[in-house]
C-alpha positions as CSV (number, residue, x, y, z in Angstrom):
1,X,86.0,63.7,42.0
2,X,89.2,64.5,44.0
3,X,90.2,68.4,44.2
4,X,92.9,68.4,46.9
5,X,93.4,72.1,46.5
6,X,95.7,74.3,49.2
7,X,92.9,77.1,48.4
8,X,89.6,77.8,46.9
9,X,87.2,80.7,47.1
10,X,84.8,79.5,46.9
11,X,84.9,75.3,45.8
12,X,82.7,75.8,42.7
13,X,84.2,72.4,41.2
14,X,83.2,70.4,44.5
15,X,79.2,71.8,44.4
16,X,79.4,71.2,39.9
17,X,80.8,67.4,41.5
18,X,78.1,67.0,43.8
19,X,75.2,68.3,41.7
20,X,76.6,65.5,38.8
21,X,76.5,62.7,41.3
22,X,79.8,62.3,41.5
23,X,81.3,61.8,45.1
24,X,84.2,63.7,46.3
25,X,87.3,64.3,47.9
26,X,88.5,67.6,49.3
27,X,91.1,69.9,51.9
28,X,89.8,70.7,54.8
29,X,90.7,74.2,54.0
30,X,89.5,77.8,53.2
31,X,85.7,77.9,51.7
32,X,85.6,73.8,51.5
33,X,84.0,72.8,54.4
34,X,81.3,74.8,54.4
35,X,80.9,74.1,50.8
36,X,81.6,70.2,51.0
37,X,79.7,70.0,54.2
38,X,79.8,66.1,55.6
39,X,78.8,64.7,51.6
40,X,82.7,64.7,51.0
41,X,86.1,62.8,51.9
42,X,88.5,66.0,53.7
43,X,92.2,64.9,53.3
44,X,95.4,66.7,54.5
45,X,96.1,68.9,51.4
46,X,100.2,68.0,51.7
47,X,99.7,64.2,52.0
48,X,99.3,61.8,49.1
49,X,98.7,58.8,51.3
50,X,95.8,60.3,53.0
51,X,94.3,60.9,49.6
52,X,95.3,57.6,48.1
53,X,93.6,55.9,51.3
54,X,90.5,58.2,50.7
55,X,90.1,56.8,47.4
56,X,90.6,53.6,48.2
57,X,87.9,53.8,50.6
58,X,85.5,55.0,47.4
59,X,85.7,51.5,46.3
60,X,83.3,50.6,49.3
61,X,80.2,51.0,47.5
62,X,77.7,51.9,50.4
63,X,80.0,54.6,50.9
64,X,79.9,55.8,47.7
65,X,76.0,55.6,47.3
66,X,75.8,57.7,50.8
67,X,78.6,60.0,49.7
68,X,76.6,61.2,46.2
69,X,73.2,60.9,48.2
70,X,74.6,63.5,50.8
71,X,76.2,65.4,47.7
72,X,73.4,66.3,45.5
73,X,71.4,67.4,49.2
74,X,74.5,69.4,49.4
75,X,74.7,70.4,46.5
76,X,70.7,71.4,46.2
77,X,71.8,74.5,49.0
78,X,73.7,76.6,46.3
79,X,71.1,78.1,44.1
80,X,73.0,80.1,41.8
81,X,70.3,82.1,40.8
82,X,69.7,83.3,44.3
83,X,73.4,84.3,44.3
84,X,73.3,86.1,41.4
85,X,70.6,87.9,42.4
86,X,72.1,88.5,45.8
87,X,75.1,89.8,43.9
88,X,73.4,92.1,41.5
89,X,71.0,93.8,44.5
90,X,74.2,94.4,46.6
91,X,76.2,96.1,43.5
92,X,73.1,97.8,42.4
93,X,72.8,99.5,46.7
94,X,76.6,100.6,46.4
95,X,76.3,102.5,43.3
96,X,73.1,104.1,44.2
97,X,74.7,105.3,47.3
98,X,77.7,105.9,45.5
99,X,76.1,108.2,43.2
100,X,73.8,110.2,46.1
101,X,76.9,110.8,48.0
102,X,75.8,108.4,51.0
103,X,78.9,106.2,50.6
104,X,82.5,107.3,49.4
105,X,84.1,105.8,46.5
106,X,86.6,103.4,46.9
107,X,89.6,105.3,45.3
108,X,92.3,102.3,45.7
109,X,90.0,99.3,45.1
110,X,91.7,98.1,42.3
111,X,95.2,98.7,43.0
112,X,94.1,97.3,46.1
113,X,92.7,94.2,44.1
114,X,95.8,93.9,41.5
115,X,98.1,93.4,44.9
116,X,96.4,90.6,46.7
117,X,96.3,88.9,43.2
118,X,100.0,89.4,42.8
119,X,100.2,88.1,46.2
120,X,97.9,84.9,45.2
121,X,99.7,84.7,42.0
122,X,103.4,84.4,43.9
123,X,102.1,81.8,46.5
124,X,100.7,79.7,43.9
125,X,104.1,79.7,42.0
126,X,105.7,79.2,45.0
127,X,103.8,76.0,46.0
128,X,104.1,74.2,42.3
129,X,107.8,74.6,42.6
């Protein structure tokens, strides 16, 4: 699986490649080492050569068989569940202080939110030209 992205949240795609056995290559960037940890190839995400010589270097098969062994360990770390329930408890603590006037609401969040996803939006363009 090769996902030589300039930016990811959060690298769903590399932990989905991981969990199928599949080993991969990735940037160095953003959330993707963390999320890769050492069960992935990191190439420079401007540099075809480097990934061309990363997959090149899946044809060794040892590496492979380490490379998906250390993936679906990896992988095995990111309970989405557990997220999800992270995620719901957290929302669930803002709105109930929210609504007893223990934390202000955020008037500009999404105006806020629409601008940096303009922003995203505009460097994204700006790199696929």
């Amino acid at each position: 699986f090769r996902s030589p992205s300039l930016y990811e949240g959060f690298g769903l795609p590399v932990v989905e490649a991981m969990a199928c056995n599949c080993p991969v290559i990735t940037c160095a960037n953003s959330s993707l080492p963390e999320v890769a940890g050492d069960a992935a190839l990191f190439v420079s995400e401007r540099d075809p050569d480097d990934v061309t010589q990363k997959i090149i270097a899946l044809e060794d098969e040892d590496l492979r068989k380490e490379l998906i062994a250390r993936g679906v360990k990896q992988a095995a770390r990111f309970d989405f569940e557990d997220m999800a329930d992270t995620i719901q408890s957290a929302l669930l603590t803002v709105h109930e202080k929210i609504a007893n006037g223990k934390l202000k609401r955020p008037d500009k969040i999404w105006s806020i939110l629409r601008e940096q996803e303009a922003a995203r939006e505009s460097r994204r363009s700006r790199v696929s030209l």
